[in-house]
Backbone bond lengths (Angstrom), bond angles and torsions (degrees), N, CA, C in turn:
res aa  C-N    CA-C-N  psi(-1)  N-CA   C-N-CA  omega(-1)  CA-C   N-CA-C  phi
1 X - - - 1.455 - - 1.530 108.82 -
2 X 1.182 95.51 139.31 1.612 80.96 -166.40 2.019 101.88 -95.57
3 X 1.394 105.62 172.95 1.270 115.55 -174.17 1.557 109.09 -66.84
4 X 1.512 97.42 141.94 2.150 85.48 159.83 1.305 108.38 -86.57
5 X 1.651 111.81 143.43 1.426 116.84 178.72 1.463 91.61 -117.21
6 X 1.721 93.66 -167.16 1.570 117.68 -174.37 1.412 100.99 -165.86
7 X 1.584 103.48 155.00 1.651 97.06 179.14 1.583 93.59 -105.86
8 X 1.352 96.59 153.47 1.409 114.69 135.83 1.358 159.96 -118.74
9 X 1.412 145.57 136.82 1.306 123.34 -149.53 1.558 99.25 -106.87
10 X 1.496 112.22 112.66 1.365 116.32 153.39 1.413 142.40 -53.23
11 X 1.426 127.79 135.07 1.495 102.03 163.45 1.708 100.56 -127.77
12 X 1.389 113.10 -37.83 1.320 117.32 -174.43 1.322 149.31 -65.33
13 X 0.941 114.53 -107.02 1.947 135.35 146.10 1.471 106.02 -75.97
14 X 0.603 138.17 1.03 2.080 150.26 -179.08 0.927 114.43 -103.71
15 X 1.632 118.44 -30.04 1.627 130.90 -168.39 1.876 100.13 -67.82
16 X 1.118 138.95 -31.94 1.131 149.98 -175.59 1.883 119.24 -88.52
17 X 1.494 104.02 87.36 1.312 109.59 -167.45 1.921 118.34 -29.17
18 X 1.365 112.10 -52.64 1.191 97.27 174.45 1.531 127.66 -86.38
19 X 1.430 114.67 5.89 1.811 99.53 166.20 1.793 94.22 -81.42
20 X 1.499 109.79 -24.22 1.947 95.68 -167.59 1.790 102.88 -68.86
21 X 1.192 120.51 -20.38 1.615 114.58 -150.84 1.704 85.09 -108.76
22 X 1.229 120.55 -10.36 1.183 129.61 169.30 1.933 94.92 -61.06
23 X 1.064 118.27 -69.13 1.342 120.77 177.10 1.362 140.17 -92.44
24 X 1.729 98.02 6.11 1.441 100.33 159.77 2.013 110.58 -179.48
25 X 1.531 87.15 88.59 1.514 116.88 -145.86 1.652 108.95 -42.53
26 X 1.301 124.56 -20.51 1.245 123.21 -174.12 1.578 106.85 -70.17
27 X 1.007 114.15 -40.27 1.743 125.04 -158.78 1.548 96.68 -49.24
28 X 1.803 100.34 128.21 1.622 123.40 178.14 1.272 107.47 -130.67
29 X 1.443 111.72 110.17 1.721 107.78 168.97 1.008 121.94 -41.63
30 X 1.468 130.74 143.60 1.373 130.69 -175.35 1.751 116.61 -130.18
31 X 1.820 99.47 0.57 1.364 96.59 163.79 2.037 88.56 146.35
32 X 1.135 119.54 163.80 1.750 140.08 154.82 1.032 122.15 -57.30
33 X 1.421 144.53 103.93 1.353 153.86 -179.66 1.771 107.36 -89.43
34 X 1.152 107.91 90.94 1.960 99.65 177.10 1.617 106.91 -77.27
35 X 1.053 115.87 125.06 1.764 128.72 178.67 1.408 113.40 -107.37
36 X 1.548 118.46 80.94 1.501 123.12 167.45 1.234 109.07 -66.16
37 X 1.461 98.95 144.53 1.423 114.96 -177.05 1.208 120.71 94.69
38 X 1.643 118.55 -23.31 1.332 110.65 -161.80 1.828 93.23 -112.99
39 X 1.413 111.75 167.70 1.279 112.01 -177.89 1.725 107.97 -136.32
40 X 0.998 116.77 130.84 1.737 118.83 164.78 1.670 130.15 -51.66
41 X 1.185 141.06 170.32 1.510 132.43 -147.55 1.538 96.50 162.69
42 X 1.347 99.43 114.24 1.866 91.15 155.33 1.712 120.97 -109.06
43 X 1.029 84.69 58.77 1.925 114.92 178.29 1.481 95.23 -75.33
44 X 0.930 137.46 -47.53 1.678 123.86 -157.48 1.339 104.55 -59.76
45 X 1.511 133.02 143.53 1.112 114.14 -169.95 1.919 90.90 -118.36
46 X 1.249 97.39 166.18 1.644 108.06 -154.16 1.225 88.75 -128.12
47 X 1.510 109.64 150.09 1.604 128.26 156.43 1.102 132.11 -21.08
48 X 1.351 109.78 -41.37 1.326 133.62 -175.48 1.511 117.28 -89.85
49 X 1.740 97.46 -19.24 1.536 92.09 168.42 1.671 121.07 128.97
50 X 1.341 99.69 -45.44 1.222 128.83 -175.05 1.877 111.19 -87.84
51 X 2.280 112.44 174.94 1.150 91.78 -148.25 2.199 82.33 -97.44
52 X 1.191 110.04 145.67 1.537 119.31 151.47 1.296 111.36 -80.91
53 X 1.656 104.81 170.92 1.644 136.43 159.76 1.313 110.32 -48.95
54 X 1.431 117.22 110.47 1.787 115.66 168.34 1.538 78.31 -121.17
55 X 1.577 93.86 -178.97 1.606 126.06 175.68 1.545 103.06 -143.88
56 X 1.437 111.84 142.80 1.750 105.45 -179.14 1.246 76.44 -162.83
57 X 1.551 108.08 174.01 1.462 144.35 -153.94 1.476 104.10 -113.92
58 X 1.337 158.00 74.42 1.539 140.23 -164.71 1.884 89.28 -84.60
59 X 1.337 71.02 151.18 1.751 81.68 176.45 1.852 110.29 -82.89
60 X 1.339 92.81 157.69 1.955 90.35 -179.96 1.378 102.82 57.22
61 X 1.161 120.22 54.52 1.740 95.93 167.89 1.644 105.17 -163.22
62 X 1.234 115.60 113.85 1.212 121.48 141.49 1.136 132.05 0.52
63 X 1.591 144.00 24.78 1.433 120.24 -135.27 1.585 95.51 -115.68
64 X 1.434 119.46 145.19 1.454 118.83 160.58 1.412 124.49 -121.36
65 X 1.507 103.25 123.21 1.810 88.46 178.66 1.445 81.21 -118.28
66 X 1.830 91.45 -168.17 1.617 116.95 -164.83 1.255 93.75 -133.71
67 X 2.046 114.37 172.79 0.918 112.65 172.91 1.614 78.03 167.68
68 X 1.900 106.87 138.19 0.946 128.99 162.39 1.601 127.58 -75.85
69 X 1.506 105.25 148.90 2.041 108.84 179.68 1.383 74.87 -107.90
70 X 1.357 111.71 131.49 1.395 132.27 133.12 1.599 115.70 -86.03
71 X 1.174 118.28 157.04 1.346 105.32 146.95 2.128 111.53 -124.52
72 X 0.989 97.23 171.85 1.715 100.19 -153.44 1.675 95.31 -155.87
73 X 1.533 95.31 131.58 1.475 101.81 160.42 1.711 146.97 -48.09
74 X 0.989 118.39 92.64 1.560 120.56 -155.72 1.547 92.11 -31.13
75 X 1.452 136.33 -47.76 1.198 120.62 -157.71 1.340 106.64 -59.60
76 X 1.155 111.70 -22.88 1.656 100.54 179.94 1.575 130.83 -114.06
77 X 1.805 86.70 38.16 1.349 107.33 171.90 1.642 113.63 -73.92
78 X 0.995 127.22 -42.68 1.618 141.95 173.63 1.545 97.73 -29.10
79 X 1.555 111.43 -66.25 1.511 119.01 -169.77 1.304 122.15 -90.65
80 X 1.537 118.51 12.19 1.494 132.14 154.00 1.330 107.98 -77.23
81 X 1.832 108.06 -47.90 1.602 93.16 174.26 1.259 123.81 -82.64
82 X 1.324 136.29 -3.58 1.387 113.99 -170.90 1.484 93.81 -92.67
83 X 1.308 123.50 -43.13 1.329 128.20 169.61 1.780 125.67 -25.21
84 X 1.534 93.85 -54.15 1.554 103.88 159.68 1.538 127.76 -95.95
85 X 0.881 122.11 31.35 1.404 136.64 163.09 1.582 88.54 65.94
86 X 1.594 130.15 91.48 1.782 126.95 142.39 1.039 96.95 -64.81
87 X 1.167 120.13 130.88 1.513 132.81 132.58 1.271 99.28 79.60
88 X 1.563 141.68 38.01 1.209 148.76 143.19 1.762 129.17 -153.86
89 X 2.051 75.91 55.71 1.584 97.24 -169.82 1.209 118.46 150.35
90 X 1.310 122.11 -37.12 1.357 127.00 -166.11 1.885 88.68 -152.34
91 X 1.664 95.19 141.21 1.590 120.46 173.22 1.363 115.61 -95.64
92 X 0.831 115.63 159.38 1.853 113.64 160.58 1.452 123.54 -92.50
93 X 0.920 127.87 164.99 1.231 116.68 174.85 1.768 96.20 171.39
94 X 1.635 88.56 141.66 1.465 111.06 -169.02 1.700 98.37 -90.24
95 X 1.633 99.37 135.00 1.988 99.26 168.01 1.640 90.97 -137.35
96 X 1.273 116.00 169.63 1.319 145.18 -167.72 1.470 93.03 -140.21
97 X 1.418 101.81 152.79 1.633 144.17 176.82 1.253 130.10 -179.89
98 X 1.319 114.11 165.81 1.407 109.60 178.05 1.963 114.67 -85.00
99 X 1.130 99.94 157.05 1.779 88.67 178.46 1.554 83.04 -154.35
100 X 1.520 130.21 137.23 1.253 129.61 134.16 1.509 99.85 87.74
101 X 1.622 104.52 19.05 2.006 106.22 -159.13 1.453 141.81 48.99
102 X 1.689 89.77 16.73 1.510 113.83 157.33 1.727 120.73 -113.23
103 X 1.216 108.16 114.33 1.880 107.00 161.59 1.171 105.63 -31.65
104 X 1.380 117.67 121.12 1.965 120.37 152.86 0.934 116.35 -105.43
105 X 1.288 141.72 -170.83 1.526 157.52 136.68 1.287 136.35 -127.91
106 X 0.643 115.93 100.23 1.818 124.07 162.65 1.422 120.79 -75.40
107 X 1.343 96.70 176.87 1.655 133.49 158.15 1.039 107.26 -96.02
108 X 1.343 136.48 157.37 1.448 158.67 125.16 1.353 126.13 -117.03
109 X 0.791 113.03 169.87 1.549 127.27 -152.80 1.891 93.75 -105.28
110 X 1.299 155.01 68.83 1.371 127.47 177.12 1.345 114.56 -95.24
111 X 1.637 125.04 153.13 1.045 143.50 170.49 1.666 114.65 -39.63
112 X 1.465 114.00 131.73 1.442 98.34 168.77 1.404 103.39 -93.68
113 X 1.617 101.39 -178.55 1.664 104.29 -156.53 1.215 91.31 -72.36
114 X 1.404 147.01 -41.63 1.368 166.96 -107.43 1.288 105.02 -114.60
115 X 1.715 98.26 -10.43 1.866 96.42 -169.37 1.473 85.24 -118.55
116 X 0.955 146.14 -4.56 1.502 136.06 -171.54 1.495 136.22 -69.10
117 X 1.158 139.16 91.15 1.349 115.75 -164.43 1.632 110.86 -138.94
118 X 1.506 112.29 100.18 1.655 114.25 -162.89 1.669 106.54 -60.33
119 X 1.377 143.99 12.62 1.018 156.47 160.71 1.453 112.48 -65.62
120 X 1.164 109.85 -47.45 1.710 104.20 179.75 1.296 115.71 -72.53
121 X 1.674 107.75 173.76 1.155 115.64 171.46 1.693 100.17 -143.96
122 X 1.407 106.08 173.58 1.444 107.27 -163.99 1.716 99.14 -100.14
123 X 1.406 129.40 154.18 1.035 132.30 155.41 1.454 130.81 -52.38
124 X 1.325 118.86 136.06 1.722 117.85 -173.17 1.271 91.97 -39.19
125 X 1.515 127.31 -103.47 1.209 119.48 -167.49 1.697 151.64 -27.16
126 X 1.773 106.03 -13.08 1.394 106.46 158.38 2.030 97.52 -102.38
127 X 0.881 127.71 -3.01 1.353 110.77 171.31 1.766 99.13 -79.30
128 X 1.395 117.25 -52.63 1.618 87.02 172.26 0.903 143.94 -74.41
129 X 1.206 101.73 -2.54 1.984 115.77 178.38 1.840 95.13 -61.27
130 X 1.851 104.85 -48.61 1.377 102.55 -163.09 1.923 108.69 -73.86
131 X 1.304 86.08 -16.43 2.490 89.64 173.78 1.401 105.88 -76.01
132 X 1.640 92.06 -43.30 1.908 83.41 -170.49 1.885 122.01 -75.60
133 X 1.537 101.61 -16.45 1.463 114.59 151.14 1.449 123.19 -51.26
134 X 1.538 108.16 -55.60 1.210 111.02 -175.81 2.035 109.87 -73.18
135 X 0.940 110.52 -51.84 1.117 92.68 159.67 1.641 152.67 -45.13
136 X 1.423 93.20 -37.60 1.358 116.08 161.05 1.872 106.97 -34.77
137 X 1.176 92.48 -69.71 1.658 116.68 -177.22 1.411 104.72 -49.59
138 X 1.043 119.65 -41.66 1.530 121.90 -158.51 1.576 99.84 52.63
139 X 1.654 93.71 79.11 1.413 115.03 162.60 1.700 120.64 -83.73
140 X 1.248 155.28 -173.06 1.294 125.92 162.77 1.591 115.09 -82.85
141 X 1.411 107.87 159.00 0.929 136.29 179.96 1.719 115.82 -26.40
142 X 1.515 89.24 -56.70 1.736 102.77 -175.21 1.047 108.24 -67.36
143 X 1.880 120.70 -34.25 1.158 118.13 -150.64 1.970 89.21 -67.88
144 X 0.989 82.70 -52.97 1.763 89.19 -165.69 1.929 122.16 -51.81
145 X 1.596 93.47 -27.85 1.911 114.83 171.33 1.493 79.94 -69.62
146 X 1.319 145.32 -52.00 1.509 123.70 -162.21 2.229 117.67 -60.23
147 X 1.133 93.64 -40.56 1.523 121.49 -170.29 1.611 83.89 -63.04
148 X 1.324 119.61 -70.28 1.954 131.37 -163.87 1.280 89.93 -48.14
149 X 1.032 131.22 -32.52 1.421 134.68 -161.77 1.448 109.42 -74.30
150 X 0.870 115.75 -62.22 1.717 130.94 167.60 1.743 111.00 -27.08
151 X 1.535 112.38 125.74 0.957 117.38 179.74 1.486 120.87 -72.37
152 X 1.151 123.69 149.51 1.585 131.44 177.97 1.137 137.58 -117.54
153 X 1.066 151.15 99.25 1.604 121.01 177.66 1.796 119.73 -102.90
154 X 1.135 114.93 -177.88 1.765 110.41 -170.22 1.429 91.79 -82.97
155 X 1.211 91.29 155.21 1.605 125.81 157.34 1.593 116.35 -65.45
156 X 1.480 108.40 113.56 1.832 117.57 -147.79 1.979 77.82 -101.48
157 X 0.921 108.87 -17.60 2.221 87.81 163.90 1.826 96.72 -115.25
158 X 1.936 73.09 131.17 1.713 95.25 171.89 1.237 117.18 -38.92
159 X 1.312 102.36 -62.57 1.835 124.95 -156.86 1.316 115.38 -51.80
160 X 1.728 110.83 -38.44 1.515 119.40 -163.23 1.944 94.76 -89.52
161 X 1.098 118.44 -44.61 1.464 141.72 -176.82 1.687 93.51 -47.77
162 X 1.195 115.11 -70.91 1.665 127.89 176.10 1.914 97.68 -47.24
163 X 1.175 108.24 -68.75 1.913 100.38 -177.91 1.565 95.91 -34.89
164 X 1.467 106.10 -79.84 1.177 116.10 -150.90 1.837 109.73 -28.43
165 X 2.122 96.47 -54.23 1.363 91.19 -145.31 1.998 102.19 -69.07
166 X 1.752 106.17 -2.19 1.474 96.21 -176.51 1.739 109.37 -67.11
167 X 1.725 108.13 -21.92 1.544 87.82 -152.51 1.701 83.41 -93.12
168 X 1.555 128.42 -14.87 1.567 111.17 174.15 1.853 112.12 -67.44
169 X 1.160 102.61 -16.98 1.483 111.95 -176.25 2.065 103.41 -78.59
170 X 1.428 103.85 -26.41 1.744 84.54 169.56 1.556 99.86 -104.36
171 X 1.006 138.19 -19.44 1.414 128.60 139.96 1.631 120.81 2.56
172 X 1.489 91.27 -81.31 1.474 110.36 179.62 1.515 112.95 -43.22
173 X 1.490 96.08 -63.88 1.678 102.18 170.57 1.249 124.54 -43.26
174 X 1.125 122.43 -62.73 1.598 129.86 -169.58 2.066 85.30 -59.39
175 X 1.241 127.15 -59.68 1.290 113.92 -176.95 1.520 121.81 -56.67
176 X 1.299 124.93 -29.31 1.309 121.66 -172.63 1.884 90.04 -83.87
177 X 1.481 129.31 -20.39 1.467 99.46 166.37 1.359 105.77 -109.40
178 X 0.981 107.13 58.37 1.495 106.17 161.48 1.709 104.17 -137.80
179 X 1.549 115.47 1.41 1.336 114.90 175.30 1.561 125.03 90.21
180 X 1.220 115.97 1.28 1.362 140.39 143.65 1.315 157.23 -148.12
């Protein structure tokens, strides 16, 4: 019998198949979700201090972001959310699109208002987690010159800075054989 799944739509540190299966082993891309209108932000502010992946709407603007559907084993929905902070930081919330010339639906992960603060910035190491994701994808070009663009600063604890930079370091790998 097979498992019940669910998708989810990436944009962040998730966007990169092996940091997501790193934390919740079932997850299989199922294709690129383009989101007009909406724009990326590492405004969310994190435990740790620093800015995360939001998505918001600017008014008047053209804007396109991206973001991957996984789909993922419900059983290991529990440890998708605590992982991404439910309900102490980030909301859920269901969106629809087309993928493959079928309507889907997901989850996503959005910022609560309460966590928002355009002051931060994200640490080097989750800003490349979120380029080398996007690259992964072969998202566009700009999209990804927008992300490089984004300011960074280091990770002020060793320990987490050292994790981090091992799993952006097979990142790289898995991207340099995959041709980008």
């Amino acid at each position: 019998m097979a498992l019940a799944r669910f998708i989810s739509l990436a944009y962040g540190s998730n966007l990169h198949p092996f940091r997501l299966t790193q934390r919740v082993c079932s997850a299989t891309p199922i294709g690129v979700v383009p989101m007009p209108g909406k724009r990326l932000a590492f405004h969310k502010r994190s435990d740790d201090g620093s800015g995360k992946c939001l998505f918001y709407e600017p008014r008047g603007t053209e804007d396109m972001m991206y973001g991957v559907a996984y789909e993922i084993d419900m059983a290991e929905k529990p440890i998708l959310d605590d992982l991404e902070g439910l309900n102490k930081g980030y909301n859920e919330q269901q969106v629809s699109f087309p993928l493959n010339g079928v309507t889907r639906h997901a989850l996503v992960y959005v910022a609560a208002s309460t966590h928002i603060d355009a002051t931060l910035v994200p640490y080097t190491w989750y800003k490349d987690m979120v380029v080398l994701g996007a690259r992964y994808h072969r998202l566009p070009a700009d999209y990804i010159a927008k992300i490089e663009a984004v300011v960074a600063v280091l990770d002020p604890n060793p320990k987490r800075a050292a994790d981090r930079a091992a799993i952006v370091k097979n990142m790289r790998v898995i991207n340099a054989a995959q041709g980008v």
